[in-house]
C-alpha positions as CSV (number, residue, x, y, z in Angstrom):
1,X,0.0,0.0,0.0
2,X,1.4,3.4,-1.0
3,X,1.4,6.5,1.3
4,X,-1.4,7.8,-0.7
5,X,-3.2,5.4,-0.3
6,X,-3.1,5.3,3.5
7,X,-3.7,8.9,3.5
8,X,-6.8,8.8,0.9
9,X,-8.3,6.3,4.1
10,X,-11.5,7.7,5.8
11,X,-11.0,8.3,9.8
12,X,-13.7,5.4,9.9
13,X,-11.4,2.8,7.8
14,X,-8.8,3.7,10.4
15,X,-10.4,2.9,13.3
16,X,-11.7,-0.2,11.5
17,X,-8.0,-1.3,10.9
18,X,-6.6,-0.1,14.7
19,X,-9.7,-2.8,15.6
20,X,-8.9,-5.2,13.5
21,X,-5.2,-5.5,14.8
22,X,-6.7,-5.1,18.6
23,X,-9.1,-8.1,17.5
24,X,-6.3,-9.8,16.2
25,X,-4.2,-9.3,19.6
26,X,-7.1,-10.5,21.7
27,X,-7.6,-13.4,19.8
28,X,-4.1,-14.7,20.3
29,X,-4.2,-13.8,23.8
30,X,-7.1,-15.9,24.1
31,X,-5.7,-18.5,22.5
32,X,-2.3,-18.5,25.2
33,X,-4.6,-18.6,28.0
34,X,-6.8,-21.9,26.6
35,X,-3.1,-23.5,25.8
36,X,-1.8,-22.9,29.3
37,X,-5.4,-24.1,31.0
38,X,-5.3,-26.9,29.1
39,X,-1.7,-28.3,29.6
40,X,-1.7,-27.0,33.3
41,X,-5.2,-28.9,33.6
42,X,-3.6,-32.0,31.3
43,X,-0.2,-31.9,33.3
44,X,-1.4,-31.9,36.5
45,X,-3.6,-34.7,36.5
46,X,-0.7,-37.1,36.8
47,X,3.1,-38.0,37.8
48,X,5.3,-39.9,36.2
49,X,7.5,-38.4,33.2
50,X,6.0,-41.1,31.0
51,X,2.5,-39.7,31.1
52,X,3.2,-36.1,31.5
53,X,5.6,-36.5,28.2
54,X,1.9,-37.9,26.4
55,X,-0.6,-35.6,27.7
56,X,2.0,-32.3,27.1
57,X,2.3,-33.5,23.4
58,X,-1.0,-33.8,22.9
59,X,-2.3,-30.5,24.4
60,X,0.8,-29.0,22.1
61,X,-1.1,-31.0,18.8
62,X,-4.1,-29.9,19.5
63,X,-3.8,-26.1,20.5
64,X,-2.0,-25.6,16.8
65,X,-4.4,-27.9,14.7
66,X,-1.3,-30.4,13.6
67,X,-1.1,-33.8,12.6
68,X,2.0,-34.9,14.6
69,X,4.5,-34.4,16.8
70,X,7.4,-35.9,19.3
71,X,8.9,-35.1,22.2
72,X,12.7,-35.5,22.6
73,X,14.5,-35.6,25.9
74,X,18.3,-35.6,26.1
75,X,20.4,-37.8,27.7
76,X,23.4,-36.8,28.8
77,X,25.7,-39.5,29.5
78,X,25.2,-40.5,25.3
79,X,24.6,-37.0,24.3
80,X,21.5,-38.0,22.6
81,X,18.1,-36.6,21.8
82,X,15.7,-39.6,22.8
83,X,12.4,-39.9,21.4
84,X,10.0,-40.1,24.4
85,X,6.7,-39.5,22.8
86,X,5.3,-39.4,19.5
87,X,2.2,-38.9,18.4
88,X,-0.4,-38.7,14.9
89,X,0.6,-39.5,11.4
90,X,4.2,-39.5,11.5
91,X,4.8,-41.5,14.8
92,X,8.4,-42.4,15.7
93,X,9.5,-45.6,18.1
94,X,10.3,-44.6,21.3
95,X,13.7,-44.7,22.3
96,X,15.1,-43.8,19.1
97,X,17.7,-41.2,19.5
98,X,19.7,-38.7,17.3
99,X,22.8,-36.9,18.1
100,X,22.2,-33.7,19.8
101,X,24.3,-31.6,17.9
102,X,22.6,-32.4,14.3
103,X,19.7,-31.8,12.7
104,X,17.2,-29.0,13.3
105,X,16.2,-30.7,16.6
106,X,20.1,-30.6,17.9
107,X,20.4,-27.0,16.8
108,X,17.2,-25.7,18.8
109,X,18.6,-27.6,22.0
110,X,21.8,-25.7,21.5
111,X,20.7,-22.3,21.2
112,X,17.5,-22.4,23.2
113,X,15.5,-21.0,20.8
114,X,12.4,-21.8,18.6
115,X,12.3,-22.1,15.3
116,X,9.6,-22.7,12.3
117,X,9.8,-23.5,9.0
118,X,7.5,-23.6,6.6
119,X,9.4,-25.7,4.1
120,X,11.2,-28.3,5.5
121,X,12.4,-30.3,2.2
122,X,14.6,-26.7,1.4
123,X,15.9,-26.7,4.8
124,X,19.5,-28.9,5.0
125,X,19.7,-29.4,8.4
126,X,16.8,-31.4,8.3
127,X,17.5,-35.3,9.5
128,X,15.8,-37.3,6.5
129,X,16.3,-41.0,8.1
130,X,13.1,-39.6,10.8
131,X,11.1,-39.4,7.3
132,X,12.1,-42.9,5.8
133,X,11.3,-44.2,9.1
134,X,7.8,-42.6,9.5
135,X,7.3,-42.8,5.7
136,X,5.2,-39.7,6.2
137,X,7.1,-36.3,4.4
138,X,7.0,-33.4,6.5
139,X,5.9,-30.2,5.1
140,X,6.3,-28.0,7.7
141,X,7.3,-27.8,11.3
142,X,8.3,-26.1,14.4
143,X,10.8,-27.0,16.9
144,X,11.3,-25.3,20.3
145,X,13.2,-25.8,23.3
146,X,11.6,-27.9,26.2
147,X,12.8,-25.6,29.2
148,X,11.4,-23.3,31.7
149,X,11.2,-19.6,31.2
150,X,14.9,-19.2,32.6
151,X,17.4,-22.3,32.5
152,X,18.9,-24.8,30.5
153,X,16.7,-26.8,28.1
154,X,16.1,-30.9,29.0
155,X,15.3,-31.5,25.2
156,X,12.8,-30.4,22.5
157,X,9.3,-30.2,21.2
158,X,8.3,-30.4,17.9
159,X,5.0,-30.3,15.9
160,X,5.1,-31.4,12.0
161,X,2.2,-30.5,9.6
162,X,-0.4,-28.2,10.4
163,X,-3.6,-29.2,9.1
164,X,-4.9,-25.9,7.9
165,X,-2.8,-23.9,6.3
166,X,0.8,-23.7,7.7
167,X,2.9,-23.4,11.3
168,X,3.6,-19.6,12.1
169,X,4.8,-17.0,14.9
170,X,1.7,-17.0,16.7
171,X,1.8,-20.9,16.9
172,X,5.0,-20.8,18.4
173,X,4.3,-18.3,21.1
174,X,1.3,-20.7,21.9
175,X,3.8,-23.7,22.2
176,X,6.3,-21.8,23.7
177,X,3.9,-21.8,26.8
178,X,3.2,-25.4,26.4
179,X,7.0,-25.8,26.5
180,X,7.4,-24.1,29.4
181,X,4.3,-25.6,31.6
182,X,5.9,-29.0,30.5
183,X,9.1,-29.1,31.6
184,X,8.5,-27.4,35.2
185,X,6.0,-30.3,35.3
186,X,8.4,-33.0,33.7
187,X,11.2,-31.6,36.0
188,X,8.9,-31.5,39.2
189,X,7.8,-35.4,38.3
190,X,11.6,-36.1,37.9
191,X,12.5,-34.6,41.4
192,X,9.4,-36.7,42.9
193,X,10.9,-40.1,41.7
194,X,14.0,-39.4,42.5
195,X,12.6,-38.4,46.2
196,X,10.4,-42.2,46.1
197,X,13.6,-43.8,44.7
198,X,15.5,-42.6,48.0
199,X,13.3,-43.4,50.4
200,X,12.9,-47.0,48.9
201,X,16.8,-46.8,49.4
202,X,16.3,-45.8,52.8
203,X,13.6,-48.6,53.7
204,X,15.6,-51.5,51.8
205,X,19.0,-50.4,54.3
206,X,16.9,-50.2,57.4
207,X,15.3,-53.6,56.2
208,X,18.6,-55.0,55.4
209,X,20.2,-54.2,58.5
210,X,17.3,-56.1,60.2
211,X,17.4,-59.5,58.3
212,X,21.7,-59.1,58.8
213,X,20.9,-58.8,62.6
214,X,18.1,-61.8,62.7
215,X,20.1,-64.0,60.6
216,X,22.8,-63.9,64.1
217,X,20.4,-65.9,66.5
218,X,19.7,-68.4,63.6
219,X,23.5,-69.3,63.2
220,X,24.0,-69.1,66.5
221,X,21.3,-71.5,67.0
222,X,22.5,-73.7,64.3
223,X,26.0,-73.9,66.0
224,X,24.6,-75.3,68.7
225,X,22.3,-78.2,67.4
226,X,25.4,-79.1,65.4
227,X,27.3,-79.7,68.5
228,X,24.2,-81.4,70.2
229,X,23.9,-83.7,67.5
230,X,27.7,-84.4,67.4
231,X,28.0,-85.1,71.5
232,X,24.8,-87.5,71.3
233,X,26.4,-89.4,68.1
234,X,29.6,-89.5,69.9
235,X,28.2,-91.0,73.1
236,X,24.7,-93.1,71.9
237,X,26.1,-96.1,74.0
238,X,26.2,-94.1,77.1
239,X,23.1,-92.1,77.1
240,X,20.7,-91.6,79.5
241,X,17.2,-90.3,79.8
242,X,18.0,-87.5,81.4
243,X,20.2,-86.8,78.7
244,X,18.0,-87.5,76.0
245,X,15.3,-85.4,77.5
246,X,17.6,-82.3,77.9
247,X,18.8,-83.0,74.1
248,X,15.4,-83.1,73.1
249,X,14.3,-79.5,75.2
250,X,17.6,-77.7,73.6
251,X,16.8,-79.0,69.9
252,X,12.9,-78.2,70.1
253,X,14.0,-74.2,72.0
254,X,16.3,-74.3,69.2
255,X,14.5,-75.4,66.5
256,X,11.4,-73.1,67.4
257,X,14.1,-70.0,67.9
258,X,15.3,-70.5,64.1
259,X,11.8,-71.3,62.6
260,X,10.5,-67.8,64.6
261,X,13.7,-66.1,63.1
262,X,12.8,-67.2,59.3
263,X,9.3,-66.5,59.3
264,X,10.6,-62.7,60.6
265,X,13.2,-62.9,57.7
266,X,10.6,-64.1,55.2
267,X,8.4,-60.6,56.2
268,X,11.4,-58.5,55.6
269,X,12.1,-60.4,52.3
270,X,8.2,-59.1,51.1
271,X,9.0,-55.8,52.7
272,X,11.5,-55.2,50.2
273,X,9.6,-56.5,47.1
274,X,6.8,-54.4,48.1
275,X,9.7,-51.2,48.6
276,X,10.5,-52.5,45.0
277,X,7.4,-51.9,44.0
278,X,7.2,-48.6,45.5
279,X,5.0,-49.5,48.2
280,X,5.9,-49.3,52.3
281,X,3.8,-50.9,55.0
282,X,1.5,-48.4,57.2
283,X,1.8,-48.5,60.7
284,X,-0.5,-51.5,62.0
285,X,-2.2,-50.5,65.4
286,X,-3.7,-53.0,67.5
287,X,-3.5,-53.6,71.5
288,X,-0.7,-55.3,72.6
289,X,1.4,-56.1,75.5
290,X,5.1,-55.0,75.7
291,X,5.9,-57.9,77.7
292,X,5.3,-60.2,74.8
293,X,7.2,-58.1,72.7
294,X,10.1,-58.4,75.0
295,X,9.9,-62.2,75.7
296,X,10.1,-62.9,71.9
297,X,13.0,-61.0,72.1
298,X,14.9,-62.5,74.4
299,X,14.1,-65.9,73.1
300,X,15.5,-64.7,69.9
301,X,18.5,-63.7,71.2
302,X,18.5,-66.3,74.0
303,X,21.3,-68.4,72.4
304,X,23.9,-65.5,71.6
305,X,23.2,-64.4,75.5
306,X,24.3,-67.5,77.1
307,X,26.9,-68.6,74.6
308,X,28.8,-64.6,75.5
309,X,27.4,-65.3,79.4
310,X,25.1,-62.4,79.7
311,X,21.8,-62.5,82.0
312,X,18.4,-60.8,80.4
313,X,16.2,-60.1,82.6
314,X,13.0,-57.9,83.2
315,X,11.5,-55.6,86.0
316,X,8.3,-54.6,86.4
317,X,6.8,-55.6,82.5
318,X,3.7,-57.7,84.1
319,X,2.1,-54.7,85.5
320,X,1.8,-52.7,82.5
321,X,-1.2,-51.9,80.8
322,X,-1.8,-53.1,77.0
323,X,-1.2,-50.3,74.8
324,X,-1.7,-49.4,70.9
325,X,1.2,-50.6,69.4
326,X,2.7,-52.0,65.7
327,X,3.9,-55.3,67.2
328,X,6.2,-56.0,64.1
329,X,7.8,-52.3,64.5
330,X,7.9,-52.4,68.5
331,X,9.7,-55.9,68.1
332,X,12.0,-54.2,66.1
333,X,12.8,-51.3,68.2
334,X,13.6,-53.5,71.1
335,X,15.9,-56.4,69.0
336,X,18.0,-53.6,68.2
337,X,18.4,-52.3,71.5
338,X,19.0,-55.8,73.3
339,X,21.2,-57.4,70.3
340,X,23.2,-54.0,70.1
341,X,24.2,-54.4,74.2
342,X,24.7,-58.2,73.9
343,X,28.4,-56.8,71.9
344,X,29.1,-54.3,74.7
345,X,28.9,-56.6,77.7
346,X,31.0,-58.7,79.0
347,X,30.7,-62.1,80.1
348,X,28.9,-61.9,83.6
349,X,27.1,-59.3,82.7
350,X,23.4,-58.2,81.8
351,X,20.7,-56.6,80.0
352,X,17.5,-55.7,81.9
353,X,14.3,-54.4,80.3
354,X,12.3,-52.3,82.8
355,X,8.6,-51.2,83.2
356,X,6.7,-48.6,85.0
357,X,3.1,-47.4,84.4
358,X,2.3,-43.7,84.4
359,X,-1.2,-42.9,84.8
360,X,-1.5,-39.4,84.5
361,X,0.6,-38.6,81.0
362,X,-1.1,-42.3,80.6
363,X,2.2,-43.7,79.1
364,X,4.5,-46.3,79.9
365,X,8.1,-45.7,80.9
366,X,10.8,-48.5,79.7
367,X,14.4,-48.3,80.5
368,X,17.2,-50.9,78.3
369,X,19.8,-51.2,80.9
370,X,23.0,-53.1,79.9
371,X,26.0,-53.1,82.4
372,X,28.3,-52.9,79.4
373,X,31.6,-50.5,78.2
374,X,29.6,-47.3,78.0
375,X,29.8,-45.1,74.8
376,X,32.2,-42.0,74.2
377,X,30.3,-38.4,73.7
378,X,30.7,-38.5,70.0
379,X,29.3,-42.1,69.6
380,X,26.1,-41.1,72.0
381,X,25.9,-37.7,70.7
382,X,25.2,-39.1,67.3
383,X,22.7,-41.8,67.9
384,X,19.5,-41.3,66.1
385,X,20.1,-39.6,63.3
386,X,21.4,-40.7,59.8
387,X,25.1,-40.2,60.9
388,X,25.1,-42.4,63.9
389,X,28.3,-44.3,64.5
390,X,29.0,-48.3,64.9
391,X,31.6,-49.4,67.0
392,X,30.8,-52.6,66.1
393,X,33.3,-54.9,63.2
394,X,31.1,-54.0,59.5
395,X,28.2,-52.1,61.8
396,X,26.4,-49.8,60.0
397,X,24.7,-47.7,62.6
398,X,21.7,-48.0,61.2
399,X,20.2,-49.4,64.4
400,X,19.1,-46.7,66.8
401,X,18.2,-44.6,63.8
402,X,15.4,-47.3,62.9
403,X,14.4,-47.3,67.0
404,X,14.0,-43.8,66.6
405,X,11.9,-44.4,63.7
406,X,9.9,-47.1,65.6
407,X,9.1,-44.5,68.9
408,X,8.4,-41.5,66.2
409,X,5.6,-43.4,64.6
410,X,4.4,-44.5,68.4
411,X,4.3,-41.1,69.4
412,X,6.6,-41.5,71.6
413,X,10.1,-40.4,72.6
414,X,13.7,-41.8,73.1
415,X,17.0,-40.5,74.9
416,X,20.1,-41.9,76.3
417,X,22.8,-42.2,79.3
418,X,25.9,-43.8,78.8
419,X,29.3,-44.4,80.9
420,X,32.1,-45.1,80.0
421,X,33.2,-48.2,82.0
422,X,30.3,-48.6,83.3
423,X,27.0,-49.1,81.1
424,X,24.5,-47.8,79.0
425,X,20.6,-46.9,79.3
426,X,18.1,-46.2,77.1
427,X,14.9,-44.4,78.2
428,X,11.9,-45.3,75.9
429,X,8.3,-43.2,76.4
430,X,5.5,-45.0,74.9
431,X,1.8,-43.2,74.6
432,X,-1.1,-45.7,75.8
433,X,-2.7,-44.4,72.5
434,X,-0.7,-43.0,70.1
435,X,-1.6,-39.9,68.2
436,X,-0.8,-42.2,64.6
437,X,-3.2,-44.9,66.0
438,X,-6.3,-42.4,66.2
């Protein structure tokens, strides 16, 4: 248009145009906000990469009309653009990658910024081998970065052959926020696996550290039914009944301890398949006595006691009241403590478990005494927490952290004494009714 033709325009054909181009303006802003409700809507409806990558790339389809499209994602240790998703007409296999510096896809993940093209057969960067595989030609396309507004980009979007007419600017500033949305989203569902995987790491060493300690007892036990056997083989000519009876009550404690022992390591066992799973047990509340608790215990540990000469012993556990408890958890909590003072004390020694009902806070008060070699400030200091210290041959120190974990889910609370030289107590707090159990 010539400048007299714009000035032979009537005031009235101005204002049309000015409203025209406001029109236009208002229609694309329209069209940003549908694209960003519908991928924040599509997005947030789920959680793994996988189906974020599916729904993102088709909200990106359908909010520019076009008839396919993939989503790349680099990897960095091969330096590869990965084909996660792909969708429509031209679909490409997941997991099929390209180098990420060639092509028009490797150029936009470079520089960070979009580009379209409206002829892609005239453009030589253009990877043909994606074509032959599809056996779809692509007209035209756009290609963007797949980053947040700021920061580096974690691959590429692209959208291949619009069905009406072809891809433009204004298409790209409405991907541009799909881009965006998608991989905040994509990064967020990233950070929460890698947040499940840990924890599952966490549960499978705290599990781990349990079946290492109940697996002690069991070949302890078996050490001792070996030499049974091998004292009665030696001696069948000159046994008595007395004899045989006391055989036969050592094998049958024995036997039970081990059989209790497996079935506890057989739980653990489906503990970790179901961490591997991504699943972890809730607490199980039910009424249940700590005395029990304790006995099964002690009967566990029974055989490593009396082979290193230690007493167990308990005060006061008959007159407490039942109380809300996850048996297998409590259980837990207290093997640790007892089977972590059976390697401080010496022979001659003990381990008492003590009891005292307190009506008014209605909790129970339990002490762990051992009359062992005491722990150094540093060792007691850092008990309960994820840096905790063994002084034990290949410990892990894993132990009190996983009480603390017990009395935290009870409700309850945990602290420590210890001398040096001349023992060590641990002071357990338990709510009738824990807070967890309501």
């Amino acid at each position: 248009m010539t400048v007299r033709d714009e000035t032979a325009k009537t005031p009235d054909d101005r204002r049309r145009a000015v409203r025209r181009d406001e029109d236009r303006r208002l229609l694309r802003r329209e069209r940003e906000i549908e694209a960003a409700r519908r991928v924040s809507e599509a997005l947030f409806e789920h959680l793994t990469p996988d189906e974020l990558v599916g729904k993102a790339l088709q909200t990106a389809l359908d909010v520019v009309n076009a008839e396919s499209g993939s989503i790349l994602l680099a990897d960095r240790e091969s330096r590869q653009l990965v084909f996660r998703h792909s969708l429509g007409v031209s679909r490409v296999k997941a997991g099929t990658a390209i180098p990420w510096d060639q092509g028009i896809a490797g150029d936009v993940f470079h520089s960070g910024r979009p580009v379209v093209i409206a002829n892609v057969k005239a453009d030589r960067r253009h990877f043909p081998g994606i074509d032959e595989q599809t056996g779809t030609p692509t007209r035209d396309m756009i290609v963007l970065p797949l980053k947040r507004w700021r920061g580096e980009p974690i691959g590429v979007l692209t959208c291949l052959n619009k069905r009406a007419g072809r891809l433009d600017d204004d298409d790209v500033a409405l991907l541009a926020i799909v881009s965006a949305i998608t991989a905040a989203a994509i990064e967020q569902a990233r950070l929460h696996q890698e947040a499940k995987l840990a924890e599952v790491a966490r549960l499978l060493g705290d599990i781990g550290h349990d079946i290492k300690n109940l697996l002690m007892p069991v070949v302890c036990g078996t050490g001792l039914l070996e030499g049974e056997v091998k004292e009665l083989l030696a001696s069948h000519t000159a046994l008595t009944l007395d004899k045989a009876k006391a055989s036969f009550q050592l094998c049958t404690e024995v036997i039970g301890m081990v059989r209790t022992s497996t079935q506890r390591i057989l739980d653990h066992v489906k503990q970790i398949a179901d961490c591997v799973k991504g699943l972890s047990a809730e607490p199980e509340f039910a009424p249940g006595s700590v005395r029990r608790v304790v006995e099964s215990v002690f009967e566990t540990v029974r055989w490593l006691a009396t082979d290193k000469g230690i007493a167990l012993k308990t005060e006061g556990l008959e007159t407490l009241p039942a109380i809300r408890m996850d048996e297998r958890r409590l259980f837990n909590a207290f093997y640790n403590l007892v089977n972590n003072a059976i390697t401080e004390v010496p022979a001659g020694g003990s381990i008492t478990v003590a009891g005292k009902h307190d009506p008014v806070r209605q909790c129970v008060w339990l002490r762990v005494v051992d009359t062992g070699c005491g722990m150094p400030p540093d060792v007691r200091d850092s008990l309960f927490t994820a840096q905790a210290k063994s002084r034990k041959a290949g410990g892990t120190g894993l132990g009190t952290k996983i009480i603390k974990d017990v009395i935290d889910v009870h409700g309850g609370a945990i602290t420590v004494d210890s001398t040096l030289g001349v023992g060590t107590t641990f002071t357990l707090v338990l709510p009738i009714e824990p807070p967890a159990s309501s």
